[in-house]
PDB file with one MODEL, atoms N, CA, C and O in Angstrom:
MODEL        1
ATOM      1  N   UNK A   1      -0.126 -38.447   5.259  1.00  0.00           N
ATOM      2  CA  UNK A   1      -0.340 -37.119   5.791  1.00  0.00           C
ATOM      3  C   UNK A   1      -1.395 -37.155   6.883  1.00  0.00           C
ATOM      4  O   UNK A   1      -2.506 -37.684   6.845  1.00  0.00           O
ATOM      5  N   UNK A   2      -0.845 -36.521   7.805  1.00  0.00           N
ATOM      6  CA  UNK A   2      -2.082 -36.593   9.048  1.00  0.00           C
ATOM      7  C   UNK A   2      -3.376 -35.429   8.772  1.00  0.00           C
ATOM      8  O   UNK A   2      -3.077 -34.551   7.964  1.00  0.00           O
ATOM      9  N   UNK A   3      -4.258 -35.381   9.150  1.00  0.00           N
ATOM     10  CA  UNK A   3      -5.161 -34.620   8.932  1.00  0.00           C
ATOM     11  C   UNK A   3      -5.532 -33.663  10.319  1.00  0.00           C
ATOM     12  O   UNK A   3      -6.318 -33.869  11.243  1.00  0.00           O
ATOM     13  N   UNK A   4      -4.704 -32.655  10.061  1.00  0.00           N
ATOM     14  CA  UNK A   4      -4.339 -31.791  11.312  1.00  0.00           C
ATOM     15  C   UNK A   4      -5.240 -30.260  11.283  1.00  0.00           C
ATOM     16  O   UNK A   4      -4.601 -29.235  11.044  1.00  0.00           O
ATOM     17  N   UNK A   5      -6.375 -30.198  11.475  1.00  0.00           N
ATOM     18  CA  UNK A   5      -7.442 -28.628  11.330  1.00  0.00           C
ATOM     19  C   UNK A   5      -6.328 -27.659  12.247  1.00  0.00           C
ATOM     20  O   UNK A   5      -6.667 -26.478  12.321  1.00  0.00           O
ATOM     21  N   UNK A   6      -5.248 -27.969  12.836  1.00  0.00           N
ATOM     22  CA  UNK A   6      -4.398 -26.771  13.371  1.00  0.00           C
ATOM     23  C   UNK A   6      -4.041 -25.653  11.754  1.00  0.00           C
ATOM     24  O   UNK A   6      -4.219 -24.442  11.622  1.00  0.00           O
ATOM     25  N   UNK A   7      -3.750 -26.202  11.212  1.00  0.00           N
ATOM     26  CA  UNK A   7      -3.215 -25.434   9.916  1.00  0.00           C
ATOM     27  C   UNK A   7      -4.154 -24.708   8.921  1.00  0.00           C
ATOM     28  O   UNK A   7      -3.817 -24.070   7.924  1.00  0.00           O
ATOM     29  N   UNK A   8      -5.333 -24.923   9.372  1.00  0.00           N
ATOM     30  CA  UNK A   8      -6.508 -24.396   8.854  1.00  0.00           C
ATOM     31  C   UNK A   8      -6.398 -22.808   9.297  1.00  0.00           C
ATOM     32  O   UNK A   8      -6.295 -22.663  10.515  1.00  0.00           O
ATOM     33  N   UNK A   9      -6.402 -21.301   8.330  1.00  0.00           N
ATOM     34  CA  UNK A   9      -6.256 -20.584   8.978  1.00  0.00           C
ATOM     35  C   UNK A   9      -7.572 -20.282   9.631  1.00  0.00           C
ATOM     36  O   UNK A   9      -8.559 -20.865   9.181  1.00  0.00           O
ATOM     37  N   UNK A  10      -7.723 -19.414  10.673  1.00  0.00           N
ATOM     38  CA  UNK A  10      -8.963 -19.024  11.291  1.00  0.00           C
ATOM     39  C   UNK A  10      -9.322 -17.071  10.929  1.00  0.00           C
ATOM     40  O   UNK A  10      -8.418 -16.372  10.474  1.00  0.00           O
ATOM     41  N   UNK A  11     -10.179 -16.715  11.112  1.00  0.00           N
ATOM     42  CA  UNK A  11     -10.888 -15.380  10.177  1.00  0.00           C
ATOM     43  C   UNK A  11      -9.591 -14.450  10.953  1.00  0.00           C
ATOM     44  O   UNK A  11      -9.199 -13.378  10.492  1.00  0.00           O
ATOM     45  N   UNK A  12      -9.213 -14.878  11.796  1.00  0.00           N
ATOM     46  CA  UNK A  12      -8.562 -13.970  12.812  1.00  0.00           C
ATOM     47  C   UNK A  12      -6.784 -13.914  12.001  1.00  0.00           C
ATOM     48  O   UNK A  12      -5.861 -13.127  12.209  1.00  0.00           O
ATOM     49  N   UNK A  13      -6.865 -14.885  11.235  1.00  0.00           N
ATOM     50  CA  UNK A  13      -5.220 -14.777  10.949  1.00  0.00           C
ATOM     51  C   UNK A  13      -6.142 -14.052   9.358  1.00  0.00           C
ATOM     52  O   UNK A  13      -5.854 -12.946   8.900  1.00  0.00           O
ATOM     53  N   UNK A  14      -6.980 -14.760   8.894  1.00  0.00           N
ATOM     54  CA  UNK A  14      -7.117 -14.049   7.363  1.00  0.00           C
ATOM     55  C   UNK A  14      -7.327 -12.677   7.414  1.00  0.00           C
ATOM     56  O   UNK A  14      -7.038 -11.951   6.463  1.00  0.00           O
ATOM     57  N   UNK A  15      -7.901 -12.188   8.650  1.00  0.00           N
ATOM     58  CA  UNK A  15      -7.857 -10.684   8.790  1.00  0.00           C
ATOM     59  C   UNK A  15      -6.610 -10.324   9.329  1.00  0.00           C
ATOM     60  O   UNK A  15      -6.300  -9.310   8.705  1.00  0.00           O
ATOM     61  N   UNK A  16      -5.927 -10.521   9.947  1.00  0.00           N
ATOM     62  CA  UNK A  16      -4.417  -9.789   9.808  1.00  0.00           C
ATOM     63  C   UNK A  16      -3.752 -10.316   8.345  1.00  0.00           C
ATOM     64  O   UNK A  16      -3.695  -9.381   7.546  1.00  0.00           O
ATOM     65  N   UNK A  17      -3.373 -11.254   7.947  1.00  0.00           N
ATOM     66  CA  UNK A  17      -3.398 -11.291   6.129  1.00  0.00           C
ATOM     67  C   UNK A  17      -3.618 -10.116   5.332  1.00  0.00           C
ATOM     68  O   UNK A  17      -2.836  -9.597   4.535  1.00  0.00           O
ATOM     69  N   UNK A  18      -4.918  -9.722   5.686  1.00  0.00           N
ATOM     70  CA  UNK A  18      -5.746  -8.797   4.429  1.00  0.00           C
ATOM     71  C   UNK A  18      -5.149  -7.456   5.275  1.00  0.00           C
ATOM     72  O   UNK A  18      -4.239  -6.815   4.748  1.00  0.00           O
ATOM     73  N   UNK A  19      -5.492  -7.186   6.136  1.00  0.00           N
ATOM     74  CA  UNK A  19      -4.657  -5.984   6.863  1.00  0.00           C
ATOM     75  C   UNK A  19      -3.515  -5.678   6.827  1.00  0.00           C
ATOM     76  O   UNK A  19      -3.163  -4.499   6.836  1.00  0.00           O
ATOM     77  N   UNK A  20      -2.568  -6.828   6.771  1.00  0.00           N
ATOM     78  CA  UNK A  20      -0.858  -6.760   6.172  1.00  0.00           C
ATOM     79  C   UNK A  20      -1.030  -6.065   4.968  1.00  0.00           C
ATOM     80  O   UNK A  20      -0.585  -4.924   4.846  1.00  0.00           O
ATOM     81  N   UNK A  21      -1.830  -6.827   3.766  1.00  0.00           N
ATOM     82  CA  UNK A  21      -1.627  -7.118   2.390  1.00  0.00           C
ATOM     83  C   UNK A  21      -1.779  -5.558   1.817  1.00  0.00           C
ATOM     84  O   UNK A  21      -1.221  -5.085   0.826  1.00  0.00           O
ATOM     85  N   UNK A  22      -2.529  -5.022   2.565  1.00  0.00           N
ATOM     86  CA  UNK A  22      -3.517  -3.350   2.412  1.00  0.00           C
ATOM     87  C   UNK A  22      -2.636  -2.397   3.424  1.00  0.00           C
ATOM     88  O   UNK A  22      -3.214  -1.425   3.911  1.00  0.00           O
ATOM     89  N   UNK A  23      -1.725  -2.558   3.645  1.00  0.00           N
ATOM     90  CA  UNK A  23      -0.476  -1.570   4.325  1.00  0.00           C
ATOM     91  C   UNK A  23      -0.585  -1.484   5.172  1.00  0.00           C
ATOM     92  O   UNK A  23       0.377  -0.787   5.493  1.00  0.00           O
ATOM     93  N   UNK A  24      -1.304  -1.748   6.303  1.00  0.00           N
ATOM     94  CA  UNK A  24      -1.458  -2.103   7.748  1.00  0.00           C
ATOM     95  C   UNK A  24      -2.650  -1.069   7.890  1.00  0.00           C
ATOM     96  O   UNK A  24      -2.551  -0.097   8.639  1.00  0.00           O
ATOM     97  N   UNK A  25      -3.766  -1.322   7.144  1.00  0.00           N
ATOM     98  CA  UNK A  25      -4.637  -1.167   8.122  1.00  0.00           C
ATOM     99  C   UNK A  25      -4.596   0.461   6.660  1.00  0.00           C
ATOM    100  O   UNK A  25      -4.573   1.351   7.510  1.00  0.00           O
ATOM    101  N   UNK A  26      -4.586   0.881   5.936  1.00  0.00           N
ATOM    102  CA  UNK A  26      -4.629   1.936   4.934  1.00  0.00           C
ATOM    103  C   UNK A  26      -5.597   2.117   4.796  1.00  0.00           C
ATOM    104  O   UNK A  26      -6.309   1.115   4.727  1.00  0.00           O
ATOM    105  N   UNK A  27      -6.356   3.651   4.645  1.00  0.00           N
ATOM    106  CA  UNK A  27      -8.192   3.665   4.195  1.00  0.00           C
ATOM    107  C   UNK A  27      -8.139   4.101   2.886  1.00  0.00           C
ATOM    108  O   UNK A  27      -7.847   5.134   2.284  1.00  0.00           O
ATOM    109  N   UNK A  28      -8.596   2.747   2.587  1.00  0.00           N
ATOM    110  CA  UNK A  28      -8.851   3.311   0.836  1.00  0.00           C
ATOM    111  C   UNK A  28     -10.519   3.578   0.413  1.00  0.00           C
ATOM    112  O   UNK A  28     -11.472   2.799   0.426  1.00  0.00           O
ATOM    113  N   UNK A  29     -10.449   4.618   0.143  1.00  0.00           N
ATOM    114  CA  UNK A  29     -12.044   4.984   0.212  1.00  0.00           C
ATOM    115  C   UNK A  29     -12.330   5.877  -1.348  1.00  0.00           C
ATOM    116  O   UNK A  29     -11.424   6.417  -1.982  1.00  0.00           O
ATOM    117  N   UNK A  30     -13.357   5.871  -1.635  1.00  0.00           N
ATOM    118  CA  UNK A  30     -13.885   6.840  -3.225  1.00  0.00           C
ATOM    119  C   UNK A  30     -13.047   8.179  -3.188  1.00  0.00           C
ATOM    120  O   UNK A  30     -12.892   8.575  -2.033  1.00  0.00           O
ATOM    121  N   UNK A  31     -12.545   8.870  -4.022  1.00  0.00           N
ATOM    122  CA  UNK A  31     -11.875   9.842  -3.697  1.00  0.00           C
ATOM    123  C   UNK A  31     -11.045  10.095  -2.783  1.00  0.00           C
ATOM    124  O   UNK A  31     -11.043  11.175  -2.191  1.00  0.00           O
ATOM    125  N   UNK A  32      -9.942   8.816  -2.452  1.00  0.00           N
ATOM    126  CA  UNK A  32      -8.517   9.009  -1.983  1.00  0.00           C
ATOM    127  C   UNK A  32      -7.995   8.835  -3.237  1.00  0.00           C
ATOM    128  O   UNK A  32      -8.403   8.282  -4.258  1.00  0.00           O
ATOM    129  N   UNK A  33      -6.991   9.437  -2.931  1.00  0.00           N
ATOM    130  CA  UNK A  33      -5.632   9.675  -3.672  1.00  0.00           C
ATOM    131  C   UNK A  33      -4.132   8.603  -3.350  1.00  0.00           C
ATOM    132  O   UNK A  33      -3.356   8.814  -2.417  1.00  0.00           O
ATOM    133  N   UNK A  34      -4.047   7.925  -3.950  1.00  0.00           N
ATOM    134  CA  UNK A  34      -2.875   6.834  -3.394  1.00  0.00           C
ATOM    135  C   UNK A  34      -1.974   6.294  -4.836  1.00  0.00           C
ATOM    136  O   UNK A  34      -2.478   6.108  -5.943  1.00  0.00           O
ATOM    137  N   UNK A  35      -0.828   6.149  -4.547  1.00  0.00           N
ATOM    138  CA  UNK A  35       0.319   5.750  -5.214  1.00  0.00           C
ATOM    139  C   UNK A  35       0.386   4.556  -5.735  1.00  0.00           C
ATOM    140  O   UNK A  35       0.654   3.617  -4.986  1.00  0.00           O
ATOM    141  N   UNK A  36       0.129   4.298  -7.309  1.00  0.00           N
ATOM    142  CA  UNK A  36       0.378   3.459  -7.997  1.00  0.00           C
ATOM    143  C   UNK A  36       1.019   3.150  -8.798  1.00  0.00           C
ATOM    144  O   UNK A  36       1.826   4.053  -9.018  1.00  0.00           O
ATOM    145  N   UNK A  37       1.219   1.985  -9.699  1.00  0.00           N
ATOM    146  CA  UNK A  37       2.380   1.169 -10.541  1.00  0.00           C
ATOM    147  C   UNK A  37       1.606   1.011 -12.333  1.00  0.00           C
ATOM    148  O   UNK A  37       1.259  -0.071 -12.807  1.00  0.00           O
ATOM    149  N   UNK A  38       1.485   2.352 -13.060  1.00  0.00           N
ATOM    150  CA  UNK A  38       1.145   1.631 -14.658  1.00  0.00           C
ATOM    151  C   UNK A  38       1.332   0.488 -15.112  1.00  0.00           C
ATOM    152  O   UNK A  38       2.381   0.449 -15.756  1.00  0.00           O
ATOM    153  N   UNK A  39       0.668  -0.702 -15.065  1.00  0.00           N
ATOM    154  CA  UNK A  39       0.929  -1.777 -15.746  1.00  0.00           C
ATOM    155  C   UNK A  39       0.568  -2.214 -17.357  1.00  0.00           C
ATOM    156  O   UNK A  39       1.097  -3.032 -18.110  1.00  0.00           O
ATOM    157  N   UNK A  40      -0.495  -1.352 -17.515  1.00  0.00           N
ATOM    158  CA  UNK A  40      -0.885  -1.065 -19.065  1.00  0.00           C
ATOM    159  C   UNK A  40      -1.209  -0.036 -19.412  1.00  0.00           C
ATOM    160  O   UNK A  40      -1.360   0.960 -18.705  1.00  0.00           O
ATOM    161  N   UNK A  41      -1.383  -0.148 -20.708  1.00  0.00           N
ATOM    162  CA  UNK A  41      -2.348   1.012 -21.331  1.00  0.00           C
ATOM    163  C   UNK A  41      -3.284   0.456 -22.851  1.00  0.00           C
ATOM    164  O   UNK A  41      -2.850   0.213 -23.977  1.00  0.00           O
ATOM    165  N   UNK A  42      -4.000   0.424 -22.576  1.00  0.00           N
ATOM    166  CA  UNK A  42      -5.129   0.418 -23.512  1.00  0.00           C
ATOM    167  C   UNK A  42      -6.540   1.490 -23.942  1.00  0.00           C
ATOM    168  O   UNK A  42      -7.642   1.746 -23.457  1.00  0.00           O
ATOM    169  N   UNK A  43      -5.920   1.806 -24.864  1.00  0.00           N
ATOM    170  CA  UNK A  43      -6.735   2.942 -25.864  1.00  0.00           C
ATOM    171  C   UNK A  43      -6.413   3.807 -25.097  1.00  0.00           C
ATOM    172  O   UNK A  43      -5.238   4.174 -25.105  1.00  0.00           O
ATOM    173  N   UNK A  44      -7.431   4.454 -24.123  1.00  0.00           N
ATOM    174  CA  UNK A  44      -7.320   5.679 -23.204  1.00  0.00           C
ATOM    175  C   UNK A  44      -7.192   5.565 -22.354  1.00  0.00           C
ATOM    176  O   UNK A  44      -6.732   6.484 -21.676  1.00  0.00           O
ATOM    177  N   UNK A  45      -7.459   4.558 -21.905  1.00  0.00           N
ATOM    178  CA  UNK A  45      -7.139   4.251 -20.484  1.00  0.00           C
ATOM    179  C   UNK A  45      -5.462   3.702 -20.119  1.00  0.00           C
ATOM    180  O   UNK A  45      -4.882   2.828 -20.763  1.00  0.00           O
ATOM    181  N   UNK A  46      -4.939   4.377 -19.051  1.00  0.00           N
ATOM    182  CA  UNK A  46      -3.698   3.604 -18.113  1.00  0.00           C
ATOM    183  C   UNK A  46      -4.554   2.378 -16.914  1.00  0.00           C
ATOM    184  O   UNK A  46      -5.523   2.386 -16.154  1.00  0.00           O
ATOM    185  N   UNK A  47      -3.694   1.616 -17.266  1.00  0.00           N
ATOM    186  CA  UNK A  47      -4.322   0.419 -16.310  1.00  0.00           C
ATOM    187  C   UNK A  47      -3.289   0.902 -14.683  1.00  0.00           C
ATOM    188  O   UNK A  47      -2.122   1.198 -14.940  1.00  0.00           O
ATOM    189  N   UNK A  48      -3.628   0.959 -13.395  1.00  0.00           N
ATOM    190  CA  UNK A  48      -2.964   1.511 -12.508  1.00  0.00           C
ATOM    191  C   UNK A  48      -3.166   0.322 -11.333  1.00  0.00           C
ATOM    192  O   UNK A  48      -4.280   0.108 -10.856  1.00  0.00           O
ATOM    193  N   UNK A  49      -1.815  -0.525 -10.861  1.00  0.00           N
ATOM    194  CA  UNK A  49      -1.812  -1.112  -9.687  1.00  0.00           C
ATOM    195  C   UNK A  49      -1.372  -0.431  -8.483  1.00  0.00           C
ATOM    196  O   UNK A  49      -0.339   0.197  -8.252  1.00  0.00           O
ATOM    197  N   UNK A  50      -2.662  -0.767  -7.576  1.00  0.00           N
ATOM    198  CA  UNK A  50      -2.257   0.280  -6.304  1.00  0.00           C
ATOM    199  C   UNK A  50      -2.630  -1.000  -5.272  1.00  0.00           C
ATOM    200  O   UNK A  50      -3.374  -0.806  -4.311  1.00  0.00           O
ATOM    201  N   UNK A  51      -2.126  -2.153  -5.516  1.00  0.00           N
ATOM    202  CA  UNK A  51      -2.220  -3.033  -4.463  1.00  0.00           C
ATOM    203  C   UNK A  51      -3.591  -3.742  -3.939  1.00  0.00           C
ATOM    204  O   UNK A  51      -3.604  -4.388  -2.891  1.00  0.00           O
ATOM    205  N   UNK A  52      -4.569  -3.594  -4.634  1.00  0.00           N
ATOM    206  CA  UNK A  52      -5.730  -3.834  -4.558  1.00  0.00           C
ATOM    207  C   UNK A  52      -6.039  -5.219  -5.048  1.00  0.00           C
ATOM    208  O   UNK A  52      -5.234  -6.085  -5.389  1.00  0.00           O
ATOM    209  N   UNK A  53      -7.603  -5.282  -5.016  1.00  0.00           N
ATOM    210  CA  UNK A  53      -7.743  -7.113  -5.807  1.00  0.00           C
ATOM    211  C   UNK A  53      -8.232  -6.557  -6.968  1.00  0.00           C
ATOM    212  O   UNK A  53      -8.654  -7.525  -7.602  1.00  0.00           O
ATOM    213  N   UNK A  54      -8.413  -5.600  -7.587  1.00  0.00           N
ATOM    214  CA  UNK A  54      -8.460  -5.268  -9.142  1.00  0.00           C
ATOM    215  C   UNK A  54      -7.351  -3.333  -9.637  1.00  0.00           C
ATOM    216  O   UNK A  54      -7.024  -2.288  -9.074  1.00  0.00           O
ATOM    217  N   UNK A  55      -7.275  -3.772 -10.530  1.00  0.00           N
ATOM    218  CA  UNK A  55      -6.127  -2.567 -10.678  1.00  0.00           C
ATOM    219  C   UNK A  55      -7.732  -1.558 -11.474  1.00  0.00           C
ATOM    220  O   UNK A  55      -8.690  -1.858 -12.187  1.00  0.00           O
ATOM    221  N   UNK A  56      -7.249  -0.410 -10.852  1.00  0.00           N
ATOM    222  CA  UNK A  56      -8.107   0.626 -11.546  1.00  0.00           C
ATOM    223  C   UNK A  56      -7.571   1.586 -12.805  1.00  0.00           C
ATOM    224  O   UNK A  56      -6.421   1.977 -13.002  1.00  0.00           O
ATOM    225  N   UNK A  57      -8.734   1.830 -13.567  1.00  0.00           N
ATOM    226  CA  UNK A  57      -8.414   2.204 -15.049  1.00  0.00           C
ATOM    227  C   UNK A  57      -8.825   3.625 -15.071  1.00  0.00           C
ATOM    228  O   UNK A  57     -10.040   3.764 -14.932  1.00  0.00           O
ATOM    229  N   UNK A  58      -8.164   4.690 -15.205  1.00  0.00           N
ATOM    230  CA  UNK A  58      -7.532   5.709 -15.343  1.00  0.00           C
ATOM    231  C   UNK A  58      -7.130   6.871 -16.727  1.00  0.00           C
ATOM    232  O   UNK A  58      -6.007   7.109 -17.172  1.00  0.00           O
ATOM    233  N   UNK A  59      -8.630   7.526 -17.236  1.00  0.00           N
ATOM    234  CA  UNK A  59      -8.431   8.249 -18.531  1.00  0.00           C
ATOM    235  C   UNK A  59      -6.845   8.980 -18.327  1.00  0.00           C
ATOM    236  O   UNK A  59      -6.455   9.798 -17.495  1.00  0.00           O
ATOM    237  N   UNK A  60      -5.974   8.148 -19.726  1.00  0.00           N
ATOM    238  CA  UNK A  60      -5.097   9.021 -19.693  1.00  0.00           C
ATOM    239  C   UNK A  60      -5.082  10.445 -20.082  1.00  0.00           C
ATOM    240  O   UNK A  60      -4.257  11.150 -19.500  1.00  0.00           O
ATOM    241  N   UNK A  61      -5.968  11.075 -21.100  1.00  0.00           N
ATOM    242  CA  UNK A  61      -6.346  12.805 -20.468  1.00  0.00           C
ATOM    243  C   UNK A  61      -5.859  12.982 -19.025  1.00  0.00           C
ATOM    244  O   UNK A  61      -4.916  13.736 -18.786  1.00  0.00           O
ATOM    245  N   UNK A  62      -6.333  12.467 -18.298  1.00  0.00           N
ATOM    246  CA  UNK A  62      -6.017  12.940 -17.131  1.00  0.00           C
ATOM    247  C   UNK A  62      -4.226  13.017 -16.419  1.00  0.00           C
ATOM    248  O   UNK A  62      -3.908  13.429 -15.304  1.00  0.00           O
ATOM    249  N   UNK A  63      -3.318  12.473 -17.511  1.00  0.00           N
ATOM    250  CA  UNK A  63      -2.179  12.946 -17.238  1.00  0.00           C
ATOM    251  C   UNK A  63      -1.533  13.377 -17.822  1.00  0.00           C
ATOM    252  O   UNK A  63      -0.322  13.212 -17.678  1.00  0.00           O
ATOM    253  N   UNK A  64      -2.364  14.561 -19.284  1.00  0.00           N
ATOM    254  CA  UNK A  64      -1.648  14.866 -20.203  1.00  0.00           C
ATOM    255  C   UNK A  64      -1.138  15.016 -20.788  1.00  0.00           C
ATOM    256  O   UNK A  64       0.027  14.822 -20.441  1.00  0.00           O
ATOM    257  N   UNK A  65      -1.327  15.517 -22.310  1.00  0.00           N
ATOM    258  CA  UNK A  65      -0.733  14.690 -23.590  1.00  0.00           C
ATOM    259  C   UNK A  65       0.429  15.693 -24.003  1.00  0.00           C
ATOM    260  O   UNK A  65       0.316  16.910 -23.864  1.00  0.00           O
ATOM    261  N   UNK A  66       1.560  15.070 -24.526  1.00  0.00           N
ATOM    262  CA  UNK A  66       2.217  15.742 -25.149  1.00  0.00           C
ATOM    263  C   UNK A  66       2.487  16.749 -26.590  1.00  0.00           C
ATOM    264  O   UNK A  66       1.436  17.107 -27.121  1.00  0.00           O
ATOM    265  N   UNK A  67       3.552  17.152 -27.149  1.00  0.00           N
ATOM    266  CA  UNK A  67       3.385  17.822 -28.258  1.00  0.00           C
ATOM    267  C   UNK A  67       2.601  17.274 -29.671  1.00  0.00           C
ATOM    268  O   UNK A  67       2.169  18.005 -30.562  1.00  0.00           O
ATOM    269  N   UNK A  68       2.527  15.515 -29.622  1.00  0.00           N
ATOM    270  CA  UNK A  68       2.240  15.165 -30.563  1.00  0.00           C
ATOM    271  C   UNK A  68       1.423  14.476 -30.441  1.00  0.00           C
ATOM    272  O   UNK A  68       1.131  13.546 -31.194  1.00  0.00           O
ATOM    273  N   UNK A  69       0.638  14.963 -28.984  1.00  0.00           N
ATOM    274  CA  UNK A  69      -0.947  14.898 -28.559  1.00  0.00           C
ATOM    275  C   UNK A  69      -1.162  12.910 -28.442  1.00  0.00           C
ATOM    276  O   UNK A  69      -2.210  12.276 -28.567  1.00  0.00           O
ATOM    277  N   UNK A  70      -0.059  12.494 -28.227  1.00  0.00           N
ATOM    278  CA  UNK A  70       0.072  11.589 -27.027  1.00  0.00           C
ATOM    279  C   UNK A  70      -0.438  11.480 -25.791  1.00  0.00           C
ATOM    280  O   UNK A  70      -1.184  12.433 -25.565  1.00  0.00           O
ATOM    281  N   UNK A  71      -0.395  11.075 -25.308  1.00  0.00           N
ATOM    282  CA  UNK A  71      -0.410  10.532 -23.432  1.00  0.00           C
ATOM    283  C   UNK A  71       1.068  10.955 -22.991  1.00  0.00           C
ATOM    284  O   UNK A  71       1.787  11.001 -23.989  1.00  0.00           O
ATOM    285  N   UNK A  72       1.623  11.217 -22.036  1.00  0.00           N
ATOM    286  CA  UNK A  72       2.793  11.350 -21.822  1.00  0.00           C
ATOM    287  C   UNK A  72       2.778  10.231 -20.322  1.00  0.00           C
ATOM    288  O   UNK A  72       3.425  10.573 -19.332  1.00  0.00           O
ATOM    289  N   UNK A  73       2.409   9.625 -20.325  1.00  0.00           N
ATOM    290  CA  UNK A  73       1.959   8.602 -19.361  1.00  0.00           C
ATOM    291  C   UNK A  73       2.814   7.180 -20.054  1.00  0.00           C
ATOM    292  O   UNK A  73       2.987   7.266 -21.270  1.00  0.00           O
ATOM    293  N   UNK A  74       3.201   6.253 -19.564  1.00  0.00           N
ATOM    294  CA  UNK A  74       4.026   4.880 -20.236  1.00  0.00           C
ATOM    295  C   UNK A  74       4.035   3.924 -18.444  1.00  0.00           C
ATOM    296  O   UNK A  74       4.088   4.242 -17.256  1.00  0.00           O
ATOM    297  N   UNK A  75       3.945   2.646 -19.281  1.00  0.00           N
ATOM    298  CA  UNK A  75       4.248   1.281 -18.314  1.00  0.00           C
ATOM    299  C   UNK A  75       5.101   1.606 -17.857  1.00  0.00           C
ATOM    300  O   UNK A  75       5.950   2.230 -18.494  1.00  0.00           O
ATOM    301  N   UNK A  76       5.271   1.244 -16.219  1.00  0.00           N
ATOM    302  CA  UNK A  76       6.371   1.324 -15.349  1.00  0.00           C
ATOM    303  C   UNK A  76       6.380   2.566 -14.670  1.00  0.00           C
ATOM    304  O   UNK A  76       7.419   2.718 -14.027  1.00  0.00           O
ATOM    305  N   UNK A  77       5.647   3.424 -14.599  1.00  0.00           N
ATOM    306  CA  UNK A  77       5.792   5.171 -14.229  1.00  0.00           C
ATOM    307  C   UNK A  77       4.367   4.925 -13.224  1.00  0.00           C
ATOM    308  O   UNK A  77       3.184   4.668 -13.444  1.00  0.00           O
ATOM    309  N   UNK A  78       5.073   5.123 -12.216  1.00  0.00           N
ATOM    310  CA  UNK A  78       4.191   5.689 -10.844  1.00  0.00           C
ATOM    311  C   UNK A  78       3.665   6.955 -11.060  1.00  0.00           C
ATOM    312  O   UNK A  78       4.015   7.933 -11.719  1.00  0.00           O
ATOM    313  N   UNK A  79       2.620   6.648 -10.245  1.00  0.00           N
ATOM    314  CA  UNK A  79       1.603   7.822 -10.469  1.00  0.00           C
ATOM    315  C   UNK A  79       0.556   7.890  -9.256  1.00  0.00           C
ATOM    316  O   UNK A  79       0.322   6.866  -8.615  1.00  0.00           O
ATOM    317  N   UNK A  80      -0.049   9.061  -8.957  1.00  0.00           N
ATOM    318  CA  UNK A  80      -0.825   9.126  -7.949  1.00  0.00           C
ATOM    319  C   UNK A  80      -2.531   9.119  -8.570  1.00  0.00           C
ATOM    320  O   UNK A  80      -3.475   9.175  -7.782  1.00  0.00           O
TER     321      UNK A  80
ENDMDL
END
């Protein structure tokens, strides 16, 4: 194998990378509101992937419970 630093990426490709990866350039800031993927649920919390480098955890209270005072919240159900 030749030892070629061409293939090395440079900050300039890892920042278009991370800018792809984050929807071109999306502002995700404290109190936005953005569309995510339930991947768990544990105790009270819904675990919520919104494309990030950690998924954020989410009192299910906050998407209210049903007649038999459930969560009405489940894996696989998008949510904002």
């Amino acid at each position: 194998m030749a030892d070629d630093m061409s293939m090395s990426p440079s900050r300039d490709d890892f920042a278009a990378l991370l800018d792809q990866s984050m929807g071109g350039g999306s502002d995700f800031a404290e109190g936005t509101v953005v569309k995510g993927k339930v991947v768990g649920i544990e105790k009270d919390f819904a675990i919520v992937d919104v494309g990030l480098k950690t998924e954020g955890r989410i009192a299910t209270k906050e998407f209210g419970v049903g007649a038999d005072g459930k969560a009405t919240i489940k894996v696989g159900d998008t949510v904002e």
